[in-house]
Structures are given as C-alpha cells and as structure tokens.
PDB file as gemmi writes it, atoms N, CA and C in Angstrom:
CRYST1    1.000    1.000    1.000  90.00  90.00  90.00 P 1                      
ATOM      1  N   UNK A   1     100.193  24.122  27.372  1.00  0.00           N  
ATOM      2  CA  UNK A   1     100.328  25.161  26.367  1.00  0.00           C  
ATOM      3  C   UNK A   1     100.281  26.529  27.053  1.00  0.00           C  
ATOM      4  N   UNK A   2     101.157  27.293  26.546  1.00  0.00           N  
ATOM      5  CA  UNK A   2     101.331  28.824  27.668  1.00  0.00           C  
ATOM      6  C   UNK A   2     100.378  29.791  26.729  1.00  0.00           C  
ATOM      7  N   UNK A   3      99.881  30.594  27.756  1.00  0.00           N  
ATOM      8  CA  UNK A   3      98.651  31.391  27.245  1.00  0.00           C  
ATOM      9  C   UNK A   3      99.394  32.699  26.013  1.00  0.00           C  
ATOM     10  N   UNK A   4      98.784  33.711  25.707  1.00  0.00           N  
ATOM     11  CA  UNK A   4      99.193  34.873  25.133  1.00  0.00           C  
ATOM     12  C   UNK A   4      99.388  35.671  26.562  1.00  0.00           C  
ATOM     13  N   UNK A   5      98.093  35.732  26.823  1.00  0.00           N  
ATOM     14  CA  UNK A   5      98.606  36.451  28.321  1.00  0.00           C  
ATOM     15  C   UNK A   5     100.194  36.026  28.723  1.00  0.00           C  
ATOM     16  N   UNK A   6     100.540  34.824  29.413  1.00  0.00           N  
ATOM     17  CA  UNK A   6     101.884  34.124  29.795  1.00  0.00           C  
ATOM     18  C   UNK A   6     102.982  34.514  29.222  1.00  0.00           C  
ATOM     19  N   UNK A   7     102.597  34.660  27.840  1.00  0.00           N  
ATOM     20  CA  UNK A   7     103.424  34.983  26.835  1.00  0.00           C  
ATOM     21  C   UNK A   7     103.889  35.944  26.676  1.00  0.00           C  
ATOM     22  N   UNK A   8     102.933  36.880  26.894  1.00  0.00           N  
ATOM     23  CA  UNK A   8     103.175  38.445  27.257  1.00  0.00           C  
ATOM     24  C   UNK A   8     104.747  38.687  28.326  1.00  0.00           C  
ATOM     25  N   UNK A   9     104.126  38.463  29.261  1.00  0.00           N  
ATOM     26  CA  UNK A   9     104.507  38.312  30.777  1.00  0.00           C  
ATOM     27  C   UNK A   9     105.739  37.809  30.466  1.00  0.00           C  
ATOM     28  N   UNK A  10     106.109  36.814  30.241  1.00  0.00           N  
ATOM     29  CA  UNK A  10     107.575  36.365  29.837  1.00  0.00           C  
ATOM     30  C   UNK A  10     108.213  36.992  28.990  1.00  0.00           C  
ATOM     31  N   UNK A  11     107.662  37.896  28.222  1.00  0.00           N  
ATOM     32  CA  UNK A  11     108.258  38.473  27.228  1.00  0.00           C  
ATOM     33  C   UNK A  11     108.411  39.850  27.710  1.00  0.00           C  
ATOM     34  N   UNK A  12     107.842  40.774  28.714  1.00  0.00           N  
ATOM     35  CA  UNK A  12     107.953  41.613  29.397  1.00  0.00           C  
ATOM     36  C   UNK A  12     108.964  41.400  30.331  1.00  0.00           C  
ATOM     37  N   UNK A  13     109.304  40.734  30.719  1.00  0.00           N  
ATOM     38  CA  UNK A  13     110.122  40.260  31.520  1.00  0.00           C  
ATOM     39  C   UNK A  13     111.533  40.900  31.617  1.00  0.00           C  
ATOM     40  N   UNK A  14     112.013  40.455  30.285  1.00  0.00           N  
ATOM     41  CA  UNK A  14     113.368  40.874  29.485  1.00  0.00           C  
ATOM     42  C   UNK A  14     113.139  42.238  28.946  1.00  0.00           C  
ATOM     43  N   UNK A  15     111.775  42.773  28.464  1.00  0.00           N  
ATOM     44  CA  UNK A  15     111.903  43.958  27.770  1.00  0.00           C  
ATOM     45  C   UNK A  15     111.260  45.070  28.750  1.00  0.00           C  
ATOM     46  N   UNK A  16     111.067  44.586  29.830  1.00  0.00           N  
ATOM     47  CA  UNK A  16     110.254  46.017  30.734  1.00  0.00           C  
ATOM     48  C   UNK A  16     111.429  47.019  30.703  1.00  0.00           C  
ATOM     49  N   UNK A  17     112.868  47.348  31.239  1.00  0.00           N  
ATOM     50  CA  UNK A  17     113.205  48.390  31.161  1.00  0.00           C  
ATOM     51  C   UNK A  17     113.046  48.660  30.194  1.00  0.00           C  
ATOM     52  N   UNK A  18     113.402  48.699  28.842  1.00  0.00           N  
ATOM     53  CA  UNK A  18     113.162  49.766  27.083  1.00  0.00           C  
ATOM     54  C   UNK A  18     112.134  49.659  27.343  1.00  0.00           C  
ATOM     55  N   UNK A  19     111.124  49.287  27.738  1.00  0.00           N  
ATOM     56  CA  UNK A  19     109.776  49.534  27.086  1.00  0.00           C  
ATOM     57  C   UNK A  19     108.650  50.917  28.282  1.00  0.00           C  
ATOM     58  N   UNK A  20     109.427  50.540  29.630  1.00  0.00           N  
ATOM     59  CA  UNK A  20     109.443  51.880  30.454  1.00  0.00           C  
ATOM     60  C   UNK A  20     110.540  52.774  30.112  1.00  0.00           C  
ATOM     61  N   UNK A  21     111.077  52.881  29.282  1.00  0.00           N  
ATOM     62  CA  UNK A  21     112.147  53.879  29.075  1.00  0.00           C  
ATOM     63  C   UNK A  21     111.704  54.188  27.546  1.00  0.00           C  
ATOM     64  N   UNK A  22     111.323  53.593  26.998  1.00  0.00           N  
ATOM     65  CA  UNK A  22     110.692  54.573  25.644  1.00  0.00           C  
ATOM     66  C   UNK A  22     109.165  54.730  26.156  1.00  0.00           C  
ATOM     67  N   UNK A  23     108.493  54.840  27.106  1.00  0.00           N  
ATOM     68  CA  UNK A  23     107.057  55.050  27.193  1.00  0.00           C  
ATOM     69  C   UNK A  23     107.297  56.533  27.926  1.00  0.00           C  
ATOM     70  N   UNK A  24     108.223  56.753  28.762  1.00  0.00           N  
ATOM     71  CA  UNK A  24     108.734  58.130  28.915  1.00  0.00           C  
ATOM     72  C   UNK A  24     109.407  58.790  28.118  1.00  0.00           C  
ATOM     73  N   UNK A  25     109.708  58.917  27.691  1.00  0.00           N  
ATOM     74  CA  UNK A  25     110.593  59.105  25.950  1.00  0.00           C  
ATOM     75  C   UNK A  25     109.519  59.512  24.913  1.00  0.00           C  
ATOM     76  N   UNK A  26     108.280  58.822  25.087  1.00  0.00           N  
ATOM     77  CA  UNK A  26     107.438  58.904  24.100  1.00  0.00           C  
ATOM     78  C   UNK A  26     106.804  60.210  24.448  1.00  0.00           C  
ATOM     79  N   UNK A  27     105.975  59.450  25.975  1.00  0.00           N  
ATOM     80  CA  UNK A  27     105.330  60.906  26.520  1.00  0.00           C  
ATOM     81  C   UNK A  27     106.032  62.039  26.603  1.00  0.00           C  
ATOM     82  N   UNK A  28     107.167  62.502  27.123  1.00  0.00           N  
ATOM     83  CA  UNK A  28     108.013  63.492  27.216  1.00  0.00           C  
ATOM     84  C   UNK A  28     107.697  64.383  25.800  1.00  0.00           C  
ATOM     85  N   UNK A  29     107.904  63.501  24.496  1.00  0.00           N  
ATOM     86  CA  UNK A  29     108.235  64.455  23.011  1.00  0.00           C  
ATOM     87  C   UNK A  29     106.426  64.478  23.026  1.00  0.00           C  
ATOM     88  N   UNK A  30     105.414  63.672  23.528  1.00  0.00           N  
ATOM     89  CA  UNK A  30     103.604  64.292  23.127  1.00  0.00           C  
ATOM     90  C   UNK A  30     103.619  65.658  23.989  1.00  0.00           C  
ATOM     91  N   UNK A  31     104.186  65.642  24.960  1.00  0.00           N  
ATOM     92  CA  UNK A  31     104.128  66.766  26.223  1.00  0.00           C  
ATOM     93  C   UNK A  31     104.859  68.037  25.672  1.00  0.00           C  
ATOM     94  N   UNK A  32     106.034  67.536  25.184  1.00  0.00           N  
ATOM     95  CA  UNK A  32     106.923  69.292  24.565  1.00  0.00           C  
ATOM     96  C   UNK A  32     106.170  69.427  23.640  1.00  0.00           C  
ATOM     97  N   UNK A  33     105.824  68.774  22.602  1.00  0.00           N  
ATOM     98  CA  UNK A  33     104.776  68.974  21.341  1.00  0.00           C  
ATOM     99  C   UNK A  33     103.681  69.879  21.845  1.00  0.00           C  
ATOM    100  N   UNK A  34     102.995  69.716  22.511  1.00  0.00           N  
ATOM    101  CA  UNK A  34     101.925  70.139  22.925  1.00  0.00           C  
ATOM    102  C   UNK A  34     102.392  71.516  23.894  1.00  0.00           C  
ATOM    103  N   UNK A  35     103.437  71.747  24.724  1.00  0.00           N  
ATOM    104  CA  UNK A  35     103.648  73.026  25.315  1.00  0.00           C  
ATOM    105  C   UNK A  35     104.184  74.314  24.412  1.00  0.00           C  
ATOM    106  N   UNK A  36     104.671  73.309  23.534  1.00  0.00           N  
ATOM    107  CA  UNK A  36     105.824  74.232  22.649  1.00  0.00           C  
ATOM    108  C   UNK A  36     104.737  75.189  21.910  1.00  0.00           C  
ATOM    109  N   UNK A  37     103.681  75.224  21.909  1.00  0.00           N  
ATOM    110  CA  UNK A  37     102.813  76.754  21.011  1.00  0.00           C  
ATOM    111  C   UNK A  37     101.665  76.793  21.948  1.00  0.00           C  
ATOM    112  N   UNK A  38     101.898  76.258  23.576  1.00  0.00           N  
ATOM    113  CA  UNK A  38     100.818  76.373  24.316  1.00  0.00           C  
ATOM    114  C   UNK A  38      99.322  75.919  24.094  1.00  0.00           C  
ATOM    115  N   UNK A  39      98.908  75.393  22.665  1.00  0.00           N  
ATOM    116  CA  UNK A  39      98.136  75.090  22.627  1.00  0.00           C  
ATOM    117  C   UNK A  39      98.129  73.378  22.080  1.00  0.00           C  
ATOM    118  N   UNK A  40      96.490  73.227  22.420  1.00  0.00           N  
ATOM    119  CA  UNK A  40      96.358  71.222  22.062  1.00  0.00           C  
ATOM    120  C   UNK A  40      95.485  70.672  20.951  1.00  0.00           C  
ATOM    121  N   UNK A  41      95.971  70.593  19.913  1.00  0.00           N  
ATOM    122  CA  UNK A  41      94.808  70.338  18.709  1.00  0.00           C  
ATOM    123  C   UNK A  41      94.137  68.840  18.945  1.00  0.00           C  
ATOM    124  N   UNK A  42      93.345  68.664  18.483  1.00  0.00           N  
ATOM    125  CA  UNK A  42      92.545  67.485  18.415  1.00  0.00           C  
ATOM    126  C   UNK A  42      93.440  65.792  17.888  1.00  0.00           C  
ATOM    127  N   UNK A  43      95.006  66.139  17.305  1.00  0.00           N  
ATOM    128  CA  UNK A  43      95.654  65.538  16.798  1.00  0.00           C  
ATOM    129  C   UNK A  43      96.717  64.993  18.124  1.00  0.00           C  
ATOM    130  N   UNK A  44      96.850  65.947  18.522  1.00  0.00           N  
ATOM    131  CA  UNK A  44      97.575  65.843  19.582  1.00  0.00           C  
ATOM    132  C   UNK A  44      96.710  65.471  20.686  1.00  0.00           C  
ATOM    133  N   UNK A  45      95.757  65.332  21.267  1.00  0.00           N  
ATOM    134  CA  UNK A  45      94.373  64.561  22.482  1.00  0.00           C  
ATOM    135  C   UNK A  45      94.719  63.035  21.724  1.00  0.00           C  
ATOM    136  N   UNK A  46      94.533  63.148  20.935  1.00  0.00           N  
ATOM    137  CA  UNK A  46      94.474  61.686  19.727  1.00  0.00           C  
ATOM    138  C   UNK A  46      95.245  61.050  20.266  1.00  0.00           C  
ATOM    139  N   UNK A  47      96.830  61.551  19.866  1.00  0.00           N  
ATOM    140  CA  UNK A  47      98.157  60.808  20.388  1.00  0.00           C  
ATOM    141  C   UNK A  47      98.234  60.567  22.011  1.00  0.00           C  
ATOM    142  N   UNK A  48      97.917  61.657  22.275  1.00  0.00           N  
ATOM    143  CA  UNK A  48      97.936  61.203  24.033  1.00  0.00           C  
ATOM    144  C   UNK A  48      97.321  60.238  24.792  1.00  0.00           C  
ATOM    145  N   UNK A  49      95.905  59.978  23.933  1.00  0.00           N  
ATOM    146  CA  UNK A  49      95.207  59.067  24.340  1.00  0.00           C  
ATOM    147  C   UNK A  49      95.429  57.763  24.028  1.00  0.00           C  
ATOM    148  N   UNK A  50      96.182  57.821  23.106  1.00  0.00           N  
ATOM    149  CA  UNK A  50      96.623  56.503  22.086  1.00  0.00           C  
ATOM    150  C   UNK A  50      97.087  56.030  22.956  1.00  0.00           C  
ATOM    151  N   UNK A  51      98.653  57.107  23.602  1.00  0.00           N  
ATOM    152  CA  UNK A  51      99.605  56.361  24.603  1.00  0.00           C  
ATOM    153  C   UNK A  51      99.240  56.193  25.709  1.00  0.00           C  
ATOM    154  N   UNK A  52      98.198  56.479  26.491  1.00  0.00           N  
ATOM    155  CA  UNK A  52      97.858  56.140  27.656  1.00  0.00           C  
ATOM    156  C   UNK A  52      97.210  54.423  27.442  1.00  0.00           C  
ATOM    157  N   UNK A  53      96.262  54.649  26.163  1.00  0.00           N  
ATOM    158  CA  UNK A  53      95.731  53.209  26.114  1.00  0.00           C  
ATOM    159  C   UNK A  53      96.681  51.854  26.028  1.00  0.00           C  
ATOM    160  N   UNK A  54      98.103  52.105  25.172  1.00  0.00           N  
ATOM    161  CA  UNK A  54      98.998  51.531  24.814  1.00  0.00           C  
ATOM    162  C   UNK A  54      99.923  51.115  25.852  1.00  0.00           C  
ATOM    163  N   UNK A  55     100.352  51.782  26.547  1.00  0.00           N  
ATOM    164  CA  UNK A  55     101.068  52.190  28.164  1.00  0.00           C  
ATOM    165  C   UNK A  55      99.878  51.647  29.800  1.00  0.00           C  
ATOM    166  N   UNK A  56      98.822  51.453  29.027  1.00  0.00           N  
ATOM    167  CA  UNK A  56      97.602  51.298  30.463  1.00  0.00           C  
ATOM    168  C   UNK A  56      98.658  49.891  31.005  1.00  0.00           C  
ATOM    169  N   UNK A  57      99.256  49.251  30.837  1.00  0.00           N  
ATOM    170  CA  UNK A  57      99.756  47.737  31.686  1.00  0.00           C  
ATOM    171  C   UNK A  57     101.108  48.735  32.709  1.00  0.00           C  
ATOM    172  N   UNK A  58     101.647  49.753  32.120  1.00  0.00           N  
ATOM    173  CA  UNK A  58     102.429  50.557  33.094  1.00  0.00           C  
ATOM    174  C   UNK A  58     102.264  51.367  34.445  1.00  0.00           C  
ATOM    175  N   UNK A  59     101.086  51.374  34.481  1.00  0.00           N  
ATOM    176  CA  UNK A  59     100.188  52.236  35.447  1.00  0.00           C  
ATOM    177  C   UNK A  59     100.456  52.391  36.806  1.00  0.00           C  
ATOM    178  N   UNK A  60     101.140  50.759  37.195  1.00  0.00           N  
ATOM    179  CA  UNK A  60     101.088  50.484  39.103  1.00  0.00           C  
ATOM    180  C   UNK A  60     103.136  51.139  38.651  1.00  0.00           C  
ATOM    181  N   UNK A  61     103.372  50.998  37.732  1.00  0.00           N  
ATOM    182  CA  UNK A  61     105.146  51.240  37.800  1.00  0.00           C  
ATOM    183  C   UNK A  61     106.057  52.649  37.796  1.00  0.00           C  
ATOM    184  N   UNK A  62     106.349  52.745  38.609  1.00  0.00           N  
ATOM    185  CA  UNK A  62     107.503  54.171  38.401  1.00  0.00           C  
ATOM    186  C   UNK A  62     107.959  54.815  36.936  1.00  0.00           C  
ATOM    187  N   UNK A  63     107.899  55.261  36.980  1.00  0.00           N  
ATOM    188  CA  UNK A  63     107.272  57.168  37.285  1.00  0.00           C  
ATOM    189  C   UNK A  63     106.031  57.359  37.227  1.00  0.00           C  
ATOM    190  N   UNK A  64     105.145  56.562  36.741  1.00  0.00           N  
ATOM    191  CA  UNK A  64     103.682  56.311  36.417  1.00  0.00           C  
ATOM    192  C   UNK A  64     102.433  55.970  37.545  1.00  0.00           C  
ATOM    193  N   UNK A  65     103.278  55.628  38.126  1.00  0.00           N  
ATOM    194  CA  UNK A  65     102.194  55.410  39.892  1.00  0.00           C  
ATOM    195  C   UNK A  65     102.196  56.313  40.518  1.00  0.00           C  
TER     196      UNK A  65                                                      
END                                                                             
C-alpha cells in the first residue's frame, strides 16, 4: 500500500513545474502588494507567512535555494 507521503511524491512529480511556477507567481503579486504603498499591514505578514509555510517542500529548488 503506497503511503500519502509516496503519494505526494508521485504526484509532484508531474506537477512540480506549475506548482514552482505559480509559487513565484504567487510570491511576486504578495511582494508588489506590499511595495506598492511601501508599507506591510499585519494582513499582508499573514499572507506571506501562509506562503512560505505552504511552499516550505520548495526550499532546496530554484529560485528558492
């Protein structure tokens, strides 16, 4: 029986480019959001942190390493 973990992994497999290509995509529009009036509300720390937690399996991969 193949794990969830396994499952993952095989399923990343096929979807790692879109899923590194909207995780930059994502960050890019939290990053202009946040430059575009120079300042960082508590809403916006929120989101950023969200995507780092969400994105943490991207970490060792390009552009991200």
């Amino acid at each position: 029986m193949m794990t969830k973990l396994q499952e993952i992994s095989d399923y990343r497999r096929f979807t790692g480019p879109a899923e590194l290509h909207k995780a930059v995509n994502t960050l890019s529009g939290i990053v202009a959001g946040i430059t575009t009036d120079a300042k960082i509300s508590e809403d916006e720390i929120q989101e950023l942190s969200n995507w780092c937690l969400l994105h943490e399996h991207l970490i060792n991969k390009h552009p991200f390493n």
